[in-house]
Every structure is written in structure tokens, then in C-alpha cells.
C-alpha positions in Angstrom: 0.0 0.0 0.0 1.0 3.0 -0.6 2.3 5.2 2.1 0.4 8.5 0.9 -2.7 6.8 1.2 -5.1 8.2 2.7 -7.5 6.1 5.2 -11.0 6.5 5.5 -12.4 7.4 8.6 -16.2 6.1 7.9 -18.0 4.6 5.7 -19.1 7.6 3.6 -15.6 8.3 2.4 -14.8 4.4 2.1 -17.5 4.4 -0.5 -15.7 7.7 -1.9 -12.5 5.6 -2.2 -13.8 2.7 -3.8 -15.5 5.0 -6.8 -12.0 6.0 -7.6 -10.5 4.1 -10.0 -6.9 4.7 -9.3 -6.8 4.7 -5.4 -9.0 1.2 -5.5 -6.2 0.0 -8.1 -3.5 0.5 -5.5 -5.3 -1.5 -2.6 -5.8 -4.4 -5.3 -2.3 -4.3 -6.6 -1.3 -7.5 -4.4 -2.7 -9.4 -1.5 -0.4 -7.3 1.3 -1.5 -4.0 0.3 -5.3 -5.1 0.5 -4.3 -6.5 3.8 -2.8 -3.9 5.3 -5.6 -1.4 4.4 -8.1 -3.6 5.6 -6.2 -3.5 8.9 -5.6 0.9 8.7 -9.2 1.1 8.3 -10.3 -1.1 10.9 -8.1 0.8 13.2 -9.2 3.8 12.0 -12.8 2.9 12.7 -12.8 1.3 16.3 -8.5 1.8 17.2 -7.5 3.2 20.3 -9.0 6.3 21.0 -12.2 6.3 18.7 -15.4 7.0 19.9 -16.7 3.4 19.0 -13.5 1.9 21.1 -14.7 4.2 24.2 -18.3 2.8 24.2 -17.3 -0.8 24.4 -15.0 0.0 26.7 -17.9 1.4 28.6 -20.7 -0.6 28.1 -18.2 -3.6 29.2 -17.5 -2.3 32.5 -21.0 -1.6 33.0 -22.1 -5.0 32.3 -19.3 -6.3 34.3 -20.5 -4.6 37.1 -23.9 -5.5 37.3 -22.5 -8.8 37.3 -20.9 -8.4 40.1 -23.5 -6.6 41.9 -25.3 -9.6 40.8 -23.3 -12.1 42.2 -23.1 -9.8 45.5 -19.6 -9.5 44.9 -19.2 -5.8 45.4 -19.6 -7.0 49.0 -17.3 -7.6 51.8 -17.2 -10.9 50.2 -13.7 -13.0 50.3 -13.7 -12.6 46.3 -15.3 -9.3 46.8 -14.2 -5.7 45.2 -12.1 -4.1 48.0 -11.4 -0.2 47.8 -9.5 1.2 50.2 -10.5 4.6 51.9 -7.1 6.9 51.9 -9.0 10.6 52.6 -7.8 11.2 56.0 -10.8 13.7 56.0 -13.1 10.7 54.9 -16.6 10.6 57.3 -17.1 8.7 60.2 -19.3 6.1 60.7 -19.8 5.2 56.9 -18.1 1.5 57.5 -15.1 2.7 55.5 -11.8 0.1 55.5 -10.0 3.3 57.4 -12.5 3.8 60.0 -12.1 3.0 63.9 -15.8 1.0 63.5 -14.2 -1.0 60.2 -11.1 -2.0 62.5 -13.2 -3.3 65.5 -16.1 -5.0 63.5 -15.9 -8.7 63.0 -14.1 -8.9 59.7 -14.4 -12.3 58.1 -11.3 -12.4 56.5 -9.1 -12.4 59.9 -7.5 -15.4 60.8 -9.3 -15.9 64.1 -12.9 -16.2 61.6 -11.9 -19.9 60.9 -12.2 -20.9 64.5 -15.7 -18.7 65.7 -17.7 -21.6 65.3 -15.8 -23.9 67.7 -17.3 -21.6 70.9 -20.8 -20.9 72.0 -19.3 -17.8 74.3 -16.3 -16.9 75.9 -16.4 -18.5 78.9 -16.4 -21.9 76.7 -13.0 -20.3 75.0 -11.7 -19.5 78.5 -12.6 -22.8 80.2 -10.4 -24.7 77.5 -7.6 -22.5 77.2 -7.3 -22.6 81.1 -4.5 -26.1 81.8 -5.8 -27.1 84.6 -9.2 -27.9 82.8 -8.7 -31.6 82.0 -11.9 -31.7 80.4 -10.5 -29.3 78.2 -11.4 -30.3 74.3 -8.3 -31.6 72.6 -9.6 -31.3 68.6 -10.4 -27.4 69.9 -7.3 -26.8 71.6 -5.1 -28.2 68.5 -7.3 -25.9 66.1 -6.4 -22.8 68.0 -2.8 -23.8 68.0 -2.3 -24.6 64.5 -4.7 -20.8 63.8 -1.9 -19.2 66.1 0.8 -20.6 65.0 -0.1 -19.6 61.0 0.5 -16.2 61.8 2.5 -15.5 64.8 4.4 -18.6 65.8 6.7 -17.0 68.1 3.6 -16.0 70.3 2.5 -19.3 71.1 -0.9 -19.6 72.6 -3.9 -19.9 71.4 -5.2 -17.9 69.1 -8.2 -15.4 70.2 -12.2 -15.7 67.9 -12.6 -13.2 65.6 -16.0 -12.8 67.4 -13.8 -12.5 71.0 -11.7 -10.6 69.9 -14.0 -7.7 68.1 -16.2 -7.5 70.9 -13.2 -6.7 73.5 -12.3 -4.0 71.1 -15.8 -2.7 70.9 -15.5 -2.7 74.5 -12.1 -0.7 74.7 -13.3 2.0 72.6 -15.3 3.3 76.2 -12.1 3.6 77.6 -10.1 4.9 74.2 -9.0 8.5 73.3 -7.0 8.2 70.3 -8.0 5.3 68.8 -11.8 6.1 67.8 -10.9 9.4 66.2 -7.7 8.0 64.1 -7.5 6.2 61.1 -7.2 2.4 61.5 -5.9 0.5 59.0 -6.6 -3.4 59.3 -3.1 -5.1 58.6 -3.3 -8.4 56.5 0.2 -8.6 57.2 2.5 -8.0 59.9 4.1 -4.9 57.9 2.0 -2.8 55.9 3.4 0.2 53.8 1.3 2.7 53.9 1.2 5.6 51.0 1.1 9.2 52.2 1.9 13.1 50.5 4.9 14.2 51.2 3.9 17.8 51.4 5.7 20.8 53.3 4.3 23.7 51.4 1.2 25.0 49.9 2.9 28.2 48.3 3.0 28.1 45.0 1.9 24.3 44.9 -0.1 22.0 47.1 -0.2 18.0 47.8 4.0 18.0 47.8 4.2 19.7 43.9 1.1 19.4 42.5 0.1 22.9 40.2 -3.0 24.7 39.6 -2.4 27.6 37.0 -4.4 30.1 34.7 -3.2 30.7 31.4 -4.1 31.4 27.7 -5.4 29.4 25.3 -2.5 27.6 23.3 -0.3 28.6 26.6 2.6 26.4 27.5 1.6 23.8 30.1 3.6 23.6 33.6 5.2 21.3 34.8 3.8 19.8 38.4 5.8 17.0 40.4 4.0 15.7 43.2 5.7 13.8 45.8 4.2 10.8 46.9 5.9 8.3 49.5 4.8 6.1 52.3 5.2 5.3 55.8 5.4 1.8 56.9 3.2 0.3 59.7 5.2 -2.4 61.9 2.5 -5.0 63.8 4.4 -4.2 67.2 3.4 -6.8 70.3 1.9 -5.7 73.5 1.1 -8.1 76.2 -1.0 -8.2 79.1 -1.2 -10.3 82.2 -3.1 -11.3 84.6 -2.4 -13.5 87.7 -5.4 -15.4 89.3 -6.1 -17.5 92.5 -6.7 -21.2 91.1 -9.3 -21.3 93.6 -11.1 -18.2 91.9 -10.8 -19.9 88.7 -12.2 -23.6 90.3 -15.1 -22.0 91.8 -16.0 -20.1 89.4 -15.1 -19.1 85.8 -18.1 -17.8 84.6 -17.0 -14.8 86.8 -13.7 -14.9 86.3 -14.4 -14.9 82.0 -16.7 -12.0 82.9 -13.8 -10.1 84.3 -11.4 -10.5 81.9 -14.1 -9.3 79.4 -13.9 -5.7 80.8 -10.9 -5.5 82.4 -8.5 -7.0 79.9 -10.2 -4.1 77.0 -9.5 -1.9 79.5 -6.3 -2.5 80.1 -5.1 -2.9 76.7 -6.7 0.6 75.7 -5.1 2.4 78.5 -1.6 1.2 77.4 -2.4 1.6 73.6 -3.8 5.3 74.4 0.1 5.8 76.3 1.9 5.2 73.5 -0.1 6.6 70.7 0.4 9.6 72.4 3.9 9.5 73.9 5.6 6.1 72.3 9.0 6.4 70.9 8.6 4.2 68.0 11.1 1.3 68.5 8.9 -1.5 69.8 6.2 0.6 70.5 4.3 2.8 68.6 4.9 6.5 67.2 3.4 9.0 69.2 2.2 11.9 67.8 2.8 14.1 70.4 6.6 15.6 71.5 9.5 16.2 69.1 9.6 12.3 67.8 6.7 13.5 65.4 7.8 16.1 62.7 5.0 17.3 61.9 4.0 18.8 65.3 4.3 22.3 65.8 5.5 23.3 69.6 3.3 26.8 70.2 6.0 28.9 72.8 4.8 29.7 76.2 4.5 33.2 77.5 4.9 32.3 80.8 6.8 29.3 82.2 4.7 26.4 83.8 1.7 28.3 83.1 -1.3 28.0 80.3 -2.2 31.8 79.4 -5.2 32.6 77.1 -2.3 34.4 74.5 -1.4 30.4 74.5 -4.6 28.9 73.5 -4.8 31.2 70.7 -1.5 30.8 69.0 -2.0 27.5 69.3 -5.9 27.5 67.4 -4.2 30.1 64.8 -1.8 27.3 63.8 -3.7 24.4 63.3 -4.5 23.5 59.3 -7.9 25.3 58.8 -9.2 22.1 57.0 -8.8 20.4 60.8 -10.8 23.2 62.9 -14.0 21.4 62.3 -12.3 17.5 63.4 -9.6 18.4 65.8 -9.9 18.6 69.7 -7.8 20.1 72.6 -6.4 17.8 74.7 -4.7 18.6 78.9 -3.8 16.5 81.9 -6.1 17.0 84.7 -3.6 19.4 86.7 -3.7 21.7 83.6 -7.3 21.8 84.0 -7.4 25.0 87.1 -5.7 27.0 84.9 -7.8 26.8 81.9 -10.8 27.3 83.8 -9.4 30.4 86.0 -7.7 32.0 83.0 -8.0 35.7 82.8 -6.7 38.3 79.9 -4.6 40.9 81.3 -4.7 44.8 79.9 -2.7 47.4 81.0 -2.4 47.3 84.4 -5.7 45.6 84.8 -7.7 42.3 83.3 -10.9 40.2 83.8 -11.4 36.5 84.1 -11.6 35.1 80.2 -13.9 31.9 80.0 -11.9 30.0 77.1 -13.1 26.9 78.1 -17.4 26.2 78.2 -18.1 24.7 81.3 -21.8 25.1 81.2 -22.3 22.2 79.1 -21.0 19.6 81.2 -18.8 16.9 79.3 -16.9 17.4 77.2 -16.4 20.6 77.7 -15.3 23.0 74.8 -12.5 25.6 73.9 -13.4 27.3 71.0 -16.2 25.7 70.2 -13.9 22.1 69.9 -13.9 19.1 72.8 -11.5 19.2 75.3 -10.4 15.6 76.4 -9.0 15.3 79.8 -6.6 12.8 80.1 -3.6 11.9 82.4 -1.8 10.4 79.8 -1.3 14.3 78.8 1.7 16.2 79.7 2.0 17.5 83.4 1.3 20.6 83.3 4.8 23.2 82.8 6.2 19.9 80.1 5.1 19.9 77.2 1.6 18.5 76.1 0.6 20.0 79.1 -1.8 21.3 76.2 -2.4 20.0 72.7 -4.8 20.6 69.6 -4.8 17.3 67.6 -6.7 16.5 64.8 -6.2 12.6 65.3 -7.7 11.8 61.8 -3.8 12.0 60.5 -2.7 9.5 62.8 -2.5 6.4 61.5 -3.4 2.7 63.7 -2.2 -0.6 61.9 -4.6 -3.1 63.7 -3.3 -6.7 63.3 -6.6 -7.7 64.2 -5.1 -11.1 65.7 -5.0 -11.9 69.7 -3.5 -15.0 70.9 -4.3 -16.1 74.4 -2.8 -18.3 77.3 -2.5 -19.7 80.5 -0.4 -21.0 83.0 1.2 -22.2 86.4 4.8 -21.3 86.1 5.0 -17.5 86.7 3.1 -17.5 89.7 3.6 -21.2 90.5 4.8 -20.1 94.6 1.7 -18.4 95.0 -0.5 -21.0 93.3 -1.7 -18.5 90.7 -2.4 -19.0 86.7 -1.1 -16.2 85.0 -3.7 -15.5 81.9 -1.8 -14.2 78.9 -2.9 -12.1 76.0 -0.8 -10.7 72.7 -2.1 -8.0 70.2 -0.7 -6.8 67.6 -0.9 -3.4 67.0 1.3 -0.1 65.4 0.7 3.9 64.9 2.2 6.7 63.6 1.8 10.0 62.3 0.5 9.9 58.4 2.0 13.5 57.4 6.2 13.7 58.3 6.3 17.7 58.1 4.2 20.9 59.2 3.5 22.9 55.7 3.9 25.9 54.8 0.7 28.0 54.1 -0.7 29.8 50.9 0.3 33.0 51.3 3.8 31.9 52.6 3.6 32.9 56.4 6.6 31.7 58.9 3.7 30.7 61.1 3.7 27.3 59.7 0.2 24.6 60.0 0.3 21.4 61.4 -3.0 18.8 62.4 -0.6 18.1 65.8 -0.4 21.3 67.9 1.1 21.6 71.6 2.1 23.9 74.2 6.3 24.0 74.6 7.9 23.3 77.5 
């Protein structure tokens, strides 16, 4: 064929071509040219690109989908279509993949699902676990093992129902501060990268280099190079346990299971709250408070050891405006006096400045956001003594695997069982800088705000 040839582009000109003597001699001159514009006008027609290539495209998905709505496959299924949530401003309560109620839910697919059914309750799981039960059922016991043992053999134990094991959760989140306002991310793995913006600056470009511009028509196009990277959730181990009379656990444990099903949430939450806040990141969490995280901004103090209303408003000024309507103050309980006796001094006089709203019992308010009294805060003169957190940027990698067991030996003197139980569980800060606002201010924004030392 000839390369000057010109290809049809429908049928009307096809029929154009054909009428021509000389152009329908070259396409005949020999089986390859025929072939090969045959082939040009097929591509022409419905190629990459073309309009008829973009309707099968989309009438194909469509009809795939319905299939799968059909086959209730766009479910939490196993073989199910599974999109994960990455807004950190994303709604609550929706049953995303990144909310708190997604991570403490019964998922299906955890490991501990496969042995639910062997359990009417949890004092059936505790009376087998216990050693000293030698009515204890064997083909149970081995299941548990061989669960554990899949996923964390190093733990031992036995591993904890996926029905156990949500409802404990549901249970901590009573007792939990950071955990239902962050973003948990169910780990299927013990390490998880995570992907994040690596943005320090919205001047001039937003989302770490992405560009919005005007320009004229036929204008030169600008160049825009976001920066993506990731930060990696580690499944770190915290234990808990508890030491029991064997008499306690002979007479009774029905009691005893429901004790451990409030106290061991309890204190699993209290230590996971700690360290979400404070933990140094090598075998513990992140925290997102103090000078581990980089993205928190410490606010100065005007006056040493105290909390001054000059504070509280440097520090609301610097959070990221996209956070005012998610984020909450947080203070230790000896902070509260002075946030409830603050005053505003002029000239050589003042009056009392009510900064926090009392009147509406708890929570109370600071600006019209929660504050959350907690003694896991800084005392008060350190700092944390005060902070202004919006916790939707602080990540939670949930395992979502618990192993549990018993025995004799650590308390063997005292004739004690010691109950044992492992979770798996990590956090972090999502964003690793403070950024840089709009209009190019040194006052810098941050979702993790605190009062300095």
C-alpha cells in the first residue's frame, strides 16, 4: 500500500475511495496492500481512541459490574471488590476500611474467623484454654494452635475468635481517646506500607508539587511533580497479664471470663492510648505528640509552667484550617485549674476570660472544639501540658489477631495462673512535616499542635 494513502475514517468516504478508479487500483495491486488497508481502516474505525472503542470500553464495565452486583460480589465478600478509603478527612461512621468501627467490627477475613464456630461464648473459649481444665477439648485446643501458629508462631498460645476478639475491642473503645478518632488500617500482614503526600508547602503548589495555573489558550503547560511516598506500619506486640487464685478460677469461671471481658479491653486501651500519644517508635508505637513526630508544631509559652489565654490562641491560629472542624484540645487533669481560672490581662488591669465552656457539662469546649481530659497528657509546665490534635492523621495498623494463654509457672509459689494475651498493634503520624501556608507565612500549620515546654 502505498504510504500516501489516505485512510477512510467512515463509511461515507470508504465508499468515496472505492469509486475512484486509481486509489481502488492500488489496494488491489497485491494481497499485502489489501491486507494492510483492511487492517488501517479497521483501526481507524474502532483503534484506540475512537469513539466506538470508548463505548465498548464502557458498556463492558457496565455490564461487568452488574455482574458483580449480581453475584453480590461488590460486598465484603472473600472474592469481593475491596477499595481502600485513603482521605484522612473521609466521614465517620460510613463502615469505610480506614474507620475505627471498620477495624473493631468482626471482619471475616481475619484469621481468628476460621475458628468462631468452635465456641458458644467466651467462657467456653476460657474454660479450654485454662490447663488445669482436663476436660479441656483436645480437637479445639489443636485448632487454636495450628490458627496461632499460622500467623505468629513466636507467640504461642492460642489464638483469640474473631468474634472474642471484636467485641473486646468494641469494649475498649469506652475507655479509648485516640483510637476512635484516628484512622485504622486493618493489617493483613505483619508490615503494611502505607502511602502518604509528602507535602511541606502549599505556596506556590499544594499535595507536595502538585500545580493549579491560569493561562491562555494555546499557553505552555507547567510542569507539576507531586511527591508521593509512604510510611510503613510495623505489627508491634503488646502483652497483658493477669495473675489469678486457682481457687477463683475452680469456683468459678463464669465470673472470672466475665472479668477479663472488661478488664482485659480496658487495660489494653489504656496502654495503647500511652503510647499513641507519647511512644518512641522502637517496639512501640509513634506517638504523635513531642518532638519524635515532625509534623507537630510546639506553640511557645508566654509564661513558664503556666497556660495563658495568648497560648490557647497561637495554638488554634496554627492548626490547618481544614482540621478546625475534626480536631480537639487535649490537657492533663492538673492543667485543668488553669484553663478554667484564665483571665486576659490589659494594661495594668484584666478580667477573668472563660476560654473553656463549662456550662455544658462533658466534654467541655474551647473554642467551640472538645476538650479531652486525660492523664496520659503532659504535666502541666512539660510539654503536652496542652495540645490541639486532629487525630484523623494519625494512622493505627490493627493486626486484628490476639493470641491467648495460661499457666502455672510464673506465679507457681503463690499458686496462681497467669492468663496471657498478645495483640498486635502499630501507629504513627500519616503526614512527616508541618507545611507551609498559601500566602507563605513563617507561622507554619500542622493537624498536631502543643504547648512548649
Amino acid at each position: 500500500m502505498a504510504p500516501t494513502m489516505t485512510i477512510p475514517r467512515n463509511s461515507a468516504e470508504l465508499a468515496e475511495m472505492l469509486a475512484d478508479g486509481g486509489k481502488l487500483k492500488e489496494v488491489m495491486a497485491s494481497r499485502e496492500s489489501l491486507t494492510e488497508f483492511i487492517t488501517a481502516y479497521g483501526e481507524a474505525l474502532q483503534g484506540e481512541g475512537t469513539d466506538l472503542n470508548r463505548l465498548v470500553a464502557e458498556e463492558t464495565q457496565r455490564v461487568f459490574a452488574q455482574m458483580m452486583r449480581e453475584n453480590g460480589m461488590d460486598k465484603d465478600a472473600k472474592d469481593g471488590i475491596r477499595r481502600l478509603d485513603l482521605d484522612p478527612q473521609a466521614k465517620r461512621g460510613g463502615g469505610m476500611l480506614t474507620s475505627h468501627r471498620k477495624g473493631t467490627a468482626h471482619n471475616q477475613n481475619a484469621v481468628g474467623a476460621q475458628v468462631d464456630s468452635l465456641f458458644a461464648d467466651s467462657i467456653d473459649y476460657v474454660r479450654n484454654i485454662w490447663h488445669k481444665n482436663t476436660r479441656a477439648d483436645a480437637e479445639k485446643l489443636d485448632a487454636l494452635r495450628n490458627a496461632a501458629s499460622s500467623v505468629s508462631p513466636a507467640d504461642g498460645g492460642f489464638l483469640v475468635p474473631e468474634t472474642l476478639r471484636s467485641q473486646l475491642l468494641q469494649l475498649a473503645l469506652e475507655e479509648s481517646v485516640v483510637r476512635p478518632l484516628a484512622t485504622v488500617v486493618p493489617m493483613e500482614s505483619a508490615r503494611v506500607p502505607f502511602p502518604m503526600i509528602d507535602t511541606t508547602t502549599n505556596n506556590g503548589s499544594v499535595f507536595g508539587g502538585m500545580v493549579a495555573y491560569w493561562g491562555e489558550e494555546g499557553a505552555d503547560l507547567q510542569d507539576s511533580n507531586p511527591k508521593f511516598g509512604r510510611v510503613t506500619l510495623d505489627a508491634k506486640k503488646l502483652t497483658g497479664l493477669s495473675a489469678v487464685p486457682n481457687e477463683l478460677l475452680q469456683d468459678s469461671i463464669s465470673s472470672f471470663s466475665s472479668l477479663i471481658e472488661t478488664l482485659w479491653p480496658k487495660a489494653l486501651a489504656f496502654e495503647e492510648d500511652a503510647k499513641f500519644q507519647t511512644g518512641s517508635g522502637t517496639g512501640e508505637p509513634l506517638g504523635f505528640r513531642g518532638a519524635g513526630n515532625p509534623a507537630a508544631i510546639a506553640v511557645t509559652r508566654t509564661t513558664a509552667s503556666q497556660i495563658k489565654y495568648t497560648d490557647v490562641v497561637n495554638m488554634f491560629a496554627q492548626m490547618l484550617p481544614s482540621s478546625l472542624s475534626r480536631a480537639v484540645w487535649m490537657c492533663a487533669p492538673d492543667a485543668l485549674p488553669q484553663l478554667l481560672q484564665m483571665s486576659l490581662t490589659v494594661g495594668t488591669g484584666g478580667n477573668s476570660v472563660f476560654v473553656v465552656n463549662a456550662a455544658a457539662g462533658m466534654p467541655m469546649s474551647i473554642f467551640g472544639r472538645p476538650l479531652i481530659i486525660t492523664e496520659k497528657a503532659g504535666t502541666l509546665g512539660t510539654r503536652g501540658d496542652l495540645a490541639f490534635v486532629d487525630l484523623s492523621y494519625y494512622l493505627v495498623g490493627d493486626r486484628q489477631i490476639m493470641t491467648a494463654d495460661s499457666s502455672t509457672d510464673y506465679k507457681f509459689g503463690a499458686d496462681k495462673t497467669t492468663f496471657r494475651i498478645i495483640q498486635r498493634v502499630d501507629g504513627r503520624p500519616w503526614i512527616q512535616s508541618a507545611i507551609t501556608p498559601q500566602n507563605g507565612s513563617t507561622n507554619k500549620l500542622s493537624p498536631f499542635i502543643e504547648l512548649a515546654a
